[in-house]
N, C-alpha and C positions, 0 to 999 in steps of 0.2 A: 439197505433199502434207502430211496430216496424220496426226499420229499418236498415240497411247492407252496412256497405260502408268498402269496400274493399281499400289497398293503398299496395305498392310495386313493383310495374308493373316496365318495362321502358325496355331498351335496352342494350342485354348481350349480348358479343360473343361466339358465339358455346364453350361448355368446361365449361363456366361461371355457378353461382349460384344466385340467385336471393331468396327472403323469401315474402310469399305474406301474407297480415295479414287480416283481417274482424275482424269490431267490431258491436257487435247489441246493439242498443240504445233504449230508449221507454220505451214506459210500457211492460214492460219483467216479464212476468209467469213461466215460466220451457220451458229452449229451450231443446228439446231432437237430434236428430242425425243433426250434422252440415259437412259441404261436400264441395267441390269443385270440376267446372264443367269447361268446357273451349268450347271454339268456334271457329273452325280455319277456315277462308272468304274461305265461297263455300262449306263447310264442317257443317255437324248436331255437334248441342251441345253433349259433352260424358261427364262423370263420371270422374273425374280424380283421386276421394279419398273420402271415406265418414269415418267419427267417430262419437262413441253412445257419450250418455250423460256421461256413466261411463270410457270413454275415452281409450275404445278397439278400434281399426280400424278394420273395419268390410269389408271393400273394397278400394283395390289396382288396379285402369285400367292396363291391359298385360303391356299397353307402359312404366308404371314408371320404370319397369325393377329395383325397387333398388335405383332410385336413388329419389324419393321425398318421405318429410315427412311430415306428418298430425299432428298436436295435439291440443290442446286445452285448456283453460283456461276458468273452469266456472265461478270463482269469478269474474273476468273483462269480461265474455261473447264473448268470443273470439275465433275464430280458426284461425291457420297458416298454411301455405304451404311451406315448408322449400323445393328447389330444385335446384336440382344438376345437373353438368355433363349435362348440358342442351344443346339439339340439335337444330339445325333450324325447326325442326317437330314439335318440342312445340311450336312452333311461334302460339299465338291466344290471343285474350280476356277470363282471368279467371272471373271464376263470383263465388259470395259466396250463399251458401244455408241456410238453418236454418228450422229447425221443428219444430214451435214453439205453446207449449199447451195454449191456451188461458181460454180457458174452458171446461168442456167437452162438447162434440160435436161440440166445433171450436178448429181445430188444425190446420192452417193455413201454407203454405210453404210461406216463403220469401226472395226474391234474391238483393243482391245487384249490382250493376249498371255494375259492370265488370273494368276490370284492365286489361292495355294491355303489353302483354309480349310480346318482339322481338327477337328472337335468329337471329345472324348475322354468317353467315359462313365464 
């Protein structure tokens, strides 16, 4: 089984940067597109960034506008969220993604527990 635990979260003032990390642990097969999603109270989970295995970014949400970055480390199984210029509107729980091939016919998505970011104004 694998698993996704997220760390970098806390409280930034408006302007501020913060870097959000996931790492997957376990019996790890071939993780293909890894992502992060966010949750803002009262609001549906969005998209915030997804990257392939081959480490293109294949989606940017309207809101990053520029300022956050995705990438990725397959050797240590890992993706980041490098973000900037951060507003009080990014105020939410990030969560980590992962597509991960088990075998064929189990390819299984798994999330990790979420990381709480605070933009203060």
């Amino acid at each position: 089984q694998v698993q996704l635990v997220e760390s970098g979260g806390g409280l930034v003032q408006s302007g501020g940067s913060l870097t959000l990390s996931c790492a997957a642990s376990g019996r790890i097969n071939i993780i293909y597109d890894m992502a992060w999603y966010r949750q803002a109270p009262g609001k549906q989970l969005e998209l915030v960034a997804r990257i392939i295995r081959e480490g293109k970014v294949d989606y940017y949400a309207n809101f990053v506008e520029g300022r956050f970055t995705i990438s990725r480390d397959n050797a240590k199984n890992t993706v980041t969220l490098h973000m900037n210029s951060l507003k009080p509107e990014d105020t939410a729980v990030y969560y980590c993604n992962a597509d991960h091939f088990e075998r064929p016919g189990n390819r299984p998505t798994i999330w990790g527990q979420g990381t709480q970011v605070t933009v203060s104004s």
